[in-house]
N, CA and C of each residue as an Amber inpcrd file, in Angstrom:
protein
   246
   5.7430000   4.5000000 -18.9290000   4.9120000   3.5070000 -18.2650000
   5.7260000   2.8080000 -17.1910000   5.1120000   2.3660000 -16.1180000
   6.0950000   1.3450000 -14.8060000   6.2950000   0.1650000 -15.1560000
   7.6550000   0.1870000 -15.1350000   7.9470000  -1.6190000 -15.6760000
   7.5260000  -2.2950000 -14.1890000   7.2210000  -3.2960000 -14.5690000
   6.9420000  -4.3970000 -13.9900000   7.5860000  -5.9770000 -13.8370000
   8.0850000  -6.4030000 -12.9320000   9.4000000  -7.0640000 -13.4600000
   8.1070000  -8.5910000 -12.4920000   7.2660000  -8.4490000 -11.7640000
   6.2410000  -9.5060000 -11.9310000   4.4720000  -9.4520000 -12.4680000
   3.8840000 -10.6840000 -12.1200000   2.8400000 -10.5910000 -12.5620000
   1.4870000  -9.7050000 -12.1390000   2.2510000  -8.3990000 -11.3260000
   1.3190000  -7.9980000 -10.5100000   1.3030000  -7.0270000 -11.4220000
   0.3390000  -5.7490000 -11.1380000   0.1810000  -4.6160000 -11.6340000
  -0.0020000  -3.5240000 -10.6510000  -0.8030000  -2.3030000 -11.3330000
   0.0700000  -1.1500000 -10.5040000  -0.8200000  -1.0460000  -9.1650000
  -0.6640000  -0.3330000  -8.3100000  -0.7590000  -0.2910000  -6.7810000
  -2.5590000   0.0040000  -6.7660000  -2.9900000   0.2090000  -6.1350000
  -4.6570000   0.0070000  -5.8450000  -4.9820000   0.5180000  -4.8850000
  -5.5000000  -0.0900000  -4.4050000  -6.3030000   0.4090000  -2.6070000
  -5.5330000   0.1930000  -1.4750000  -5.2780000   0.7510000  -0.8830000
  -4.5700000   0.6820000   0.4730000  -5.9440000   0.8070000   1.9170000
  -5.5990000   0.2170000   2.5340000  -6.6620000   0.4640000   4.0640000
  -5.6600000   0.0460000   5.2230000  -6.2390000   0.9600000   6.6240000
  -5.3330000   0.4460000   7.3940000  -6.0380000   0.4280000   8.4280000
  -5.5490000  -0.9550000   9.3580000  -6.1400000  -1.1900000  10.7960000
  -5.4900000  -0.9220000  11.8150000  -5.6490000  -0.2470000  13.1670000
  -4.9370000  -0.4520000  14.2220000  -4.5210000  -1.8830000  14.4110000
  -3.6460000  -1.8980000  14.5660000  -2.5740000  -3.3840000  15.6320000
  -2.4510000  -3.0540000  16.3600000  -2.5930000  -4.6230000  16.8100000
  -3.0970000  -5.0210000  18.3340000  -1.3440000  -5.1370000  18.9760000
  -0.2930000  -5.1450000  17.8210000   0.5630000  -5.4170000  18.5630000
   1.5480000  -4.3940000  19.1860000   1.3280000  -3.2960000  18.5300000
   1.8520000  -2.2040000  18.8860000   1.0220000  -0.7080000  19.1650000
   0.7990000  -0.2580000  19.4710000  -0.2770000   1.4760000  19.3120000
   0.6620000   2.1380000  18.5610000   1.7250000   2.1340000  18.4230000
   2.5100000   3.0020000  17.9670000   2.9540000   2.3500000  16.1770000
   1.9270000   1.3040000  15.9720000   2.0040000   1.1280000  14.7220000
   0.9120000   0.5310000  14.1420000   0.4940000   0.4740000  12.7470000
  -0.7070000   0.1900000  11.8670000  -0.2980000  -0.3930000  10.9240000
  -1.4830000  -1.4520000  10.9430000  -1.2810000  -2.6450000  10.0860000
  -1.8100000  -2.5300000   8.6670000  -0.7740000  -2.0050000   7.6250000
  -1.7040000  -1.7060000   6.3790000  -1.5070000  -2.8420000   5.3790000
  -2.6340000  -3.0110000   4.4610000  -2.7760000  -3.4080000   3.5560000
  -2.9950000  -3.1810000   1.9490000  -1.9750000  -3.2620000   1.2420000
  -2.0100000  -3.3090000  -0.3210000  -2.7050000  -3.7870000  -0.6280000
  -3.6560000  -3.3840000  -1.8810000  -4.7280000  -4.3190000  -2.8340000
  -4.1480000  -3.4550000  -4.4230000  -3.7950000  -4.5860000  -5.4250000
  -3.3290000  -4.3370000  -6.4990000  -4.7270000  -3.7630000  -7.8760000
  -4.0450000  -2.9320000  -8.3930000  -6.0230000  -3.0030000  -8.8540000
  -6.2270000  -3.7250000  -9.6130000  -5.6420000  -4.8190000  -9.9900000
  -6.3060000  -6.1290000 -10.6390000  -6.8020000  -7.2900000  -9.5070000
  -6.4320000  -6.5450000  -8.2820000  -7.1650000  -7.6800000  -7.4170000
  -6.7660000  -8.8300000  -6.9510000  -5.5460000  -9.2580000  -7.9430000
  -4.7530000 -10.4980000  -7.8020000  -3.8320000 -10.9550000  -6.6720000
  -3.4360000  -9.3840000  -6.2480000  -2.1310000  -9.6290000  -5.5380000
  -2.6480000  -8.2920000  -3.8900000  -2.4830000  -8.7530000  -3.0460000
  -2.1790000  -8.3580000  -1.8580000  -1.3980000  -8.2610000  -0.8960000
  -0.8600000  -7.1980000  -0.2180000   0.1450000  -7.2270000   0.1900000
   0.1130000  -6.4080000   1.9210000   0.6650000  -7.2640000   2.9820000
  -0.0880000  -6.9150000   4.2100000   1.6430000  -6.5050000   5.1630000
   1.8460000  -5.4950000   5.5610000   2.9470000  -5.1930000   6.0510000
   1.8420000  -3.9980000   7.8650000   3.3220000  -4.2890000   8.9080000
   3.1360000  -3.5200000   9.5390000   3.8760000  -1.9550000   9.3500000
   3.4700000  -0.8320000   9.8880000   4.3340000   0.6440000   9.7390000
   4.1980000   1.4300000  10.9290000   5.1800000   1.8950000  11.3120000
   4.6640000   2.9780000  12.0530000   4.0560000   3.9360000  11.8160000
   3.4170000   4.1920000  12.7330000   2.1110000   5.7170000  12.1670000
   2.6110000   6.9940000  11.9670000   4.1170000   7.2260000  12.7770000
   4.5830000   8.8750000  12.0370000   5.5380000   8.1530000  10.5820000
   5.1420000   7.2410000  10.2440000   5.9690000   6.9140000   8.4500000
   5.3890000   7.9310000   7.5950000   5.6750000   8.3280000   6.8690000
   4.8500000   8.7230000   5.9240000   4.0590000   7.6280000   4.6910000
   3.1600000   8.2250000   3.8240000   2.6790000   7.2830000   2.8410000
   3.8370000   7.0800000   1.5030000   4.8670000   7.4860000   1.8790000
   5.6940000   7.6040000   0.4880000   6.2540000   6.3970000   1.0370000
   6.9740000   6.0780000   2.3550000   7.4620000   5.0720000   2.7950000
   6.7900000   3.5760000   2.6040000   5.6860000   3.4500000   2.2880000
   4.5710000   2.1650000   2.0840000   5.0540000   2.6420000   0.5300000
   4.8650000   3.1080000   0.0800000   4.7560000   2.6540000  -1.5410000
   6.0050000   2.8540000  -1.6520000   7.2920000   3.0860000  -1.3610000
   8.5420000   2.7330000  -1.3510000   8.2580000   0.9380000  -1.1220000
   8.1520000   0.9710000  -0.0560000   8.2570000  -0.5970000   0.5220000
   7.7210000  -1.8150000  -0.4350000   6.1320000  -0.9730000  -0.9930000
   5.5320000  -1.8910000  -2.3020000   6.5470000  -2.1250000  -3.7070000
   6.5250000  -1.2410000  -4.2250000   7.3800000  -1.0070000  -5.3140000
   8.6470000  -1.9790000  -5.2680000   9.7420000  -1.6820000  -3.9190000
  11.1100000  -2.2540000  -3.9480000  10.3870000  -4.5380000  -3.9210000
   9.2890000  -4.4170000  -3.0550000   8.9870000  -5.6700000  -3.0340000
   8.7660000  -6.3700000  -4.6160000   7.6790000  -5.7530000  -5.3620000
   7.3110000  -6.1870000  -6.3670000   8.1200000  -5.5850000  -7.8220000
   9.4410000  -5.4520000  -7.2030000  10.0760000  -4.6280000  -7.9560000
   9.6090000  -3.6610000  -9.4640000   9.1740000  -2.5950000  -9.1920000
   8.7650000  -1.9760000  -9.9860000   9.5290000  -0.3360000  -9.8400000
  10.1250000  -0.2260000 -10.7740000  11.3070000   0.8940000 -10.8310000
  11.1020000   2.3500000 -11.2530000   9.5700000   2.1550000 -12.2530000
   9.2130000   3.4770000 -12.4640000   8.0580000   3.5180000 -11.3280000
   7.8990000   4.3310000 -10.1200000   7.1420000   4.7690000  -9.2540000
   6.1260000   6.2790000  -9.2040000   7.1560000   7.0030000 -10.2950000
   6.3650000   8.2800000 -10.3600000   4.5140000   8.4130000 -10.6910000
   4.8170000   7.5060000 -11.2310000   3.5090000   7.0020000 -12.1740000
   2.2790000   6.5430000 -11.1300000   3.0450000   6.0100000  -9.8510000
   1.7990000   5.6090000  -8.9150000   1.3550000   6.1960000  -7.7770000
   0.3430000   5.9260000  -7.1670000  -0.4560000   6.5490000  -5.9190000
  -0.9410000   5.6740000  -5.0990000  -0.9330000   6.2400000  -4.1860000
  -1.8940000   5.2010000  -2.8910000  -3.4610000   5.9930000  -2.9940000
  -4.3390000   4.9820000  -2.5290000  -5.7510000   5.5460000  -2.1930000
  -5.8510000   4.8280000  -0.5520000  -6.2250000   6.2190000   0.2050000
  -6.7110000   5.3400000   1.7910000  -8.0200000   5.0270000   1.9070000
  -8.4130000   3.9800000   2.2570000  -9.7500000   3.0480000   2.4900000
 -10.1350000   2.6840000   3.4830000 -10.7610000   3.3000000   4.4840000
 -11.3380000   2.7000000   6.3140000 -11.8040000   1.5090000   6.0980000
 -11.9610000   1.0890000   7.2750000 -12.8780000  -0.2500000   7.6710000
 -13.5580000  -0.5310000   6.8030000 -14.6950000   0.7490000   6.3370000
 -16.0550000   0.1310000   5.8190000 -15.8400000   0.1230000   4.8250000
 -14.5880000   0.3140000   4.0450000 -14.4370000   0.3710000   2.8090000
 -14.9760000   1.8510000   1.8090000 -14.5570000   2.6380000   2.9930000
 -15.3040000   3.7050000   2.0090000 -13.9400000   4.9560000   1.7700000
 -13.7460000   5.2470000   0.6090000 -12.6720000   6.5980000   0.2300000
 -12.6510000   7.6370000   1.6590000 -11.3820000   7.7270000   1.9510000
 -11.3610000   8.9350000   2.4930000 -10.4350000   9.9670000   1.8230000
 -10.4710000  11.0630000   1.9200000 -10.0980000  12.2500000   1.4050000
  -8.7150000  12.3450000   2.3550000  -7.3130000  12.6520000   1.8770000
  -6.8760000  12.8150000   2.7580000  -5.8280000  14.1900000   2.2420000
């Protein structure tokens, strides 16, 4: 199981918006799936998705990672397949 060293739990929904401040980067957002905790970082767009849930994990320090996944979520909030 992923230890958890705060009160958050394991990773959730991810969605991402173009930024306005760069083209060459996207503004994504963490949603925990208890809902509690959110987490809003910029990335560049050739990052990969392992690099965001690196970045989540080391933040909310959580050491077992194998265990988790990202889901991508558009605008409208709807699953995309990726």
């Amino acid at each position: 199981m992923p230890t958890l060293n705060s009160s958050s739990s394991f990773l959730g929904r991810l969605s991402a918006r173009s930024s306005f401040i760069s083209p060459k980067e996207v503004k994504v957002t963490v949603q925990l799936l208890n809902d509690a905790d959110t987490v809003t970082n910029e990335f560049k767009r050739s990052q990969p998705a392992q690099a965001i849930l690196d970045y989540i994990c080391e933040l909310k320090n959580i050491r077992e990672k194998d265990y988790l996944g990202l889901r991508y979520q558009d605008h409208n909030k709807h699953r995309v397949r990726t």
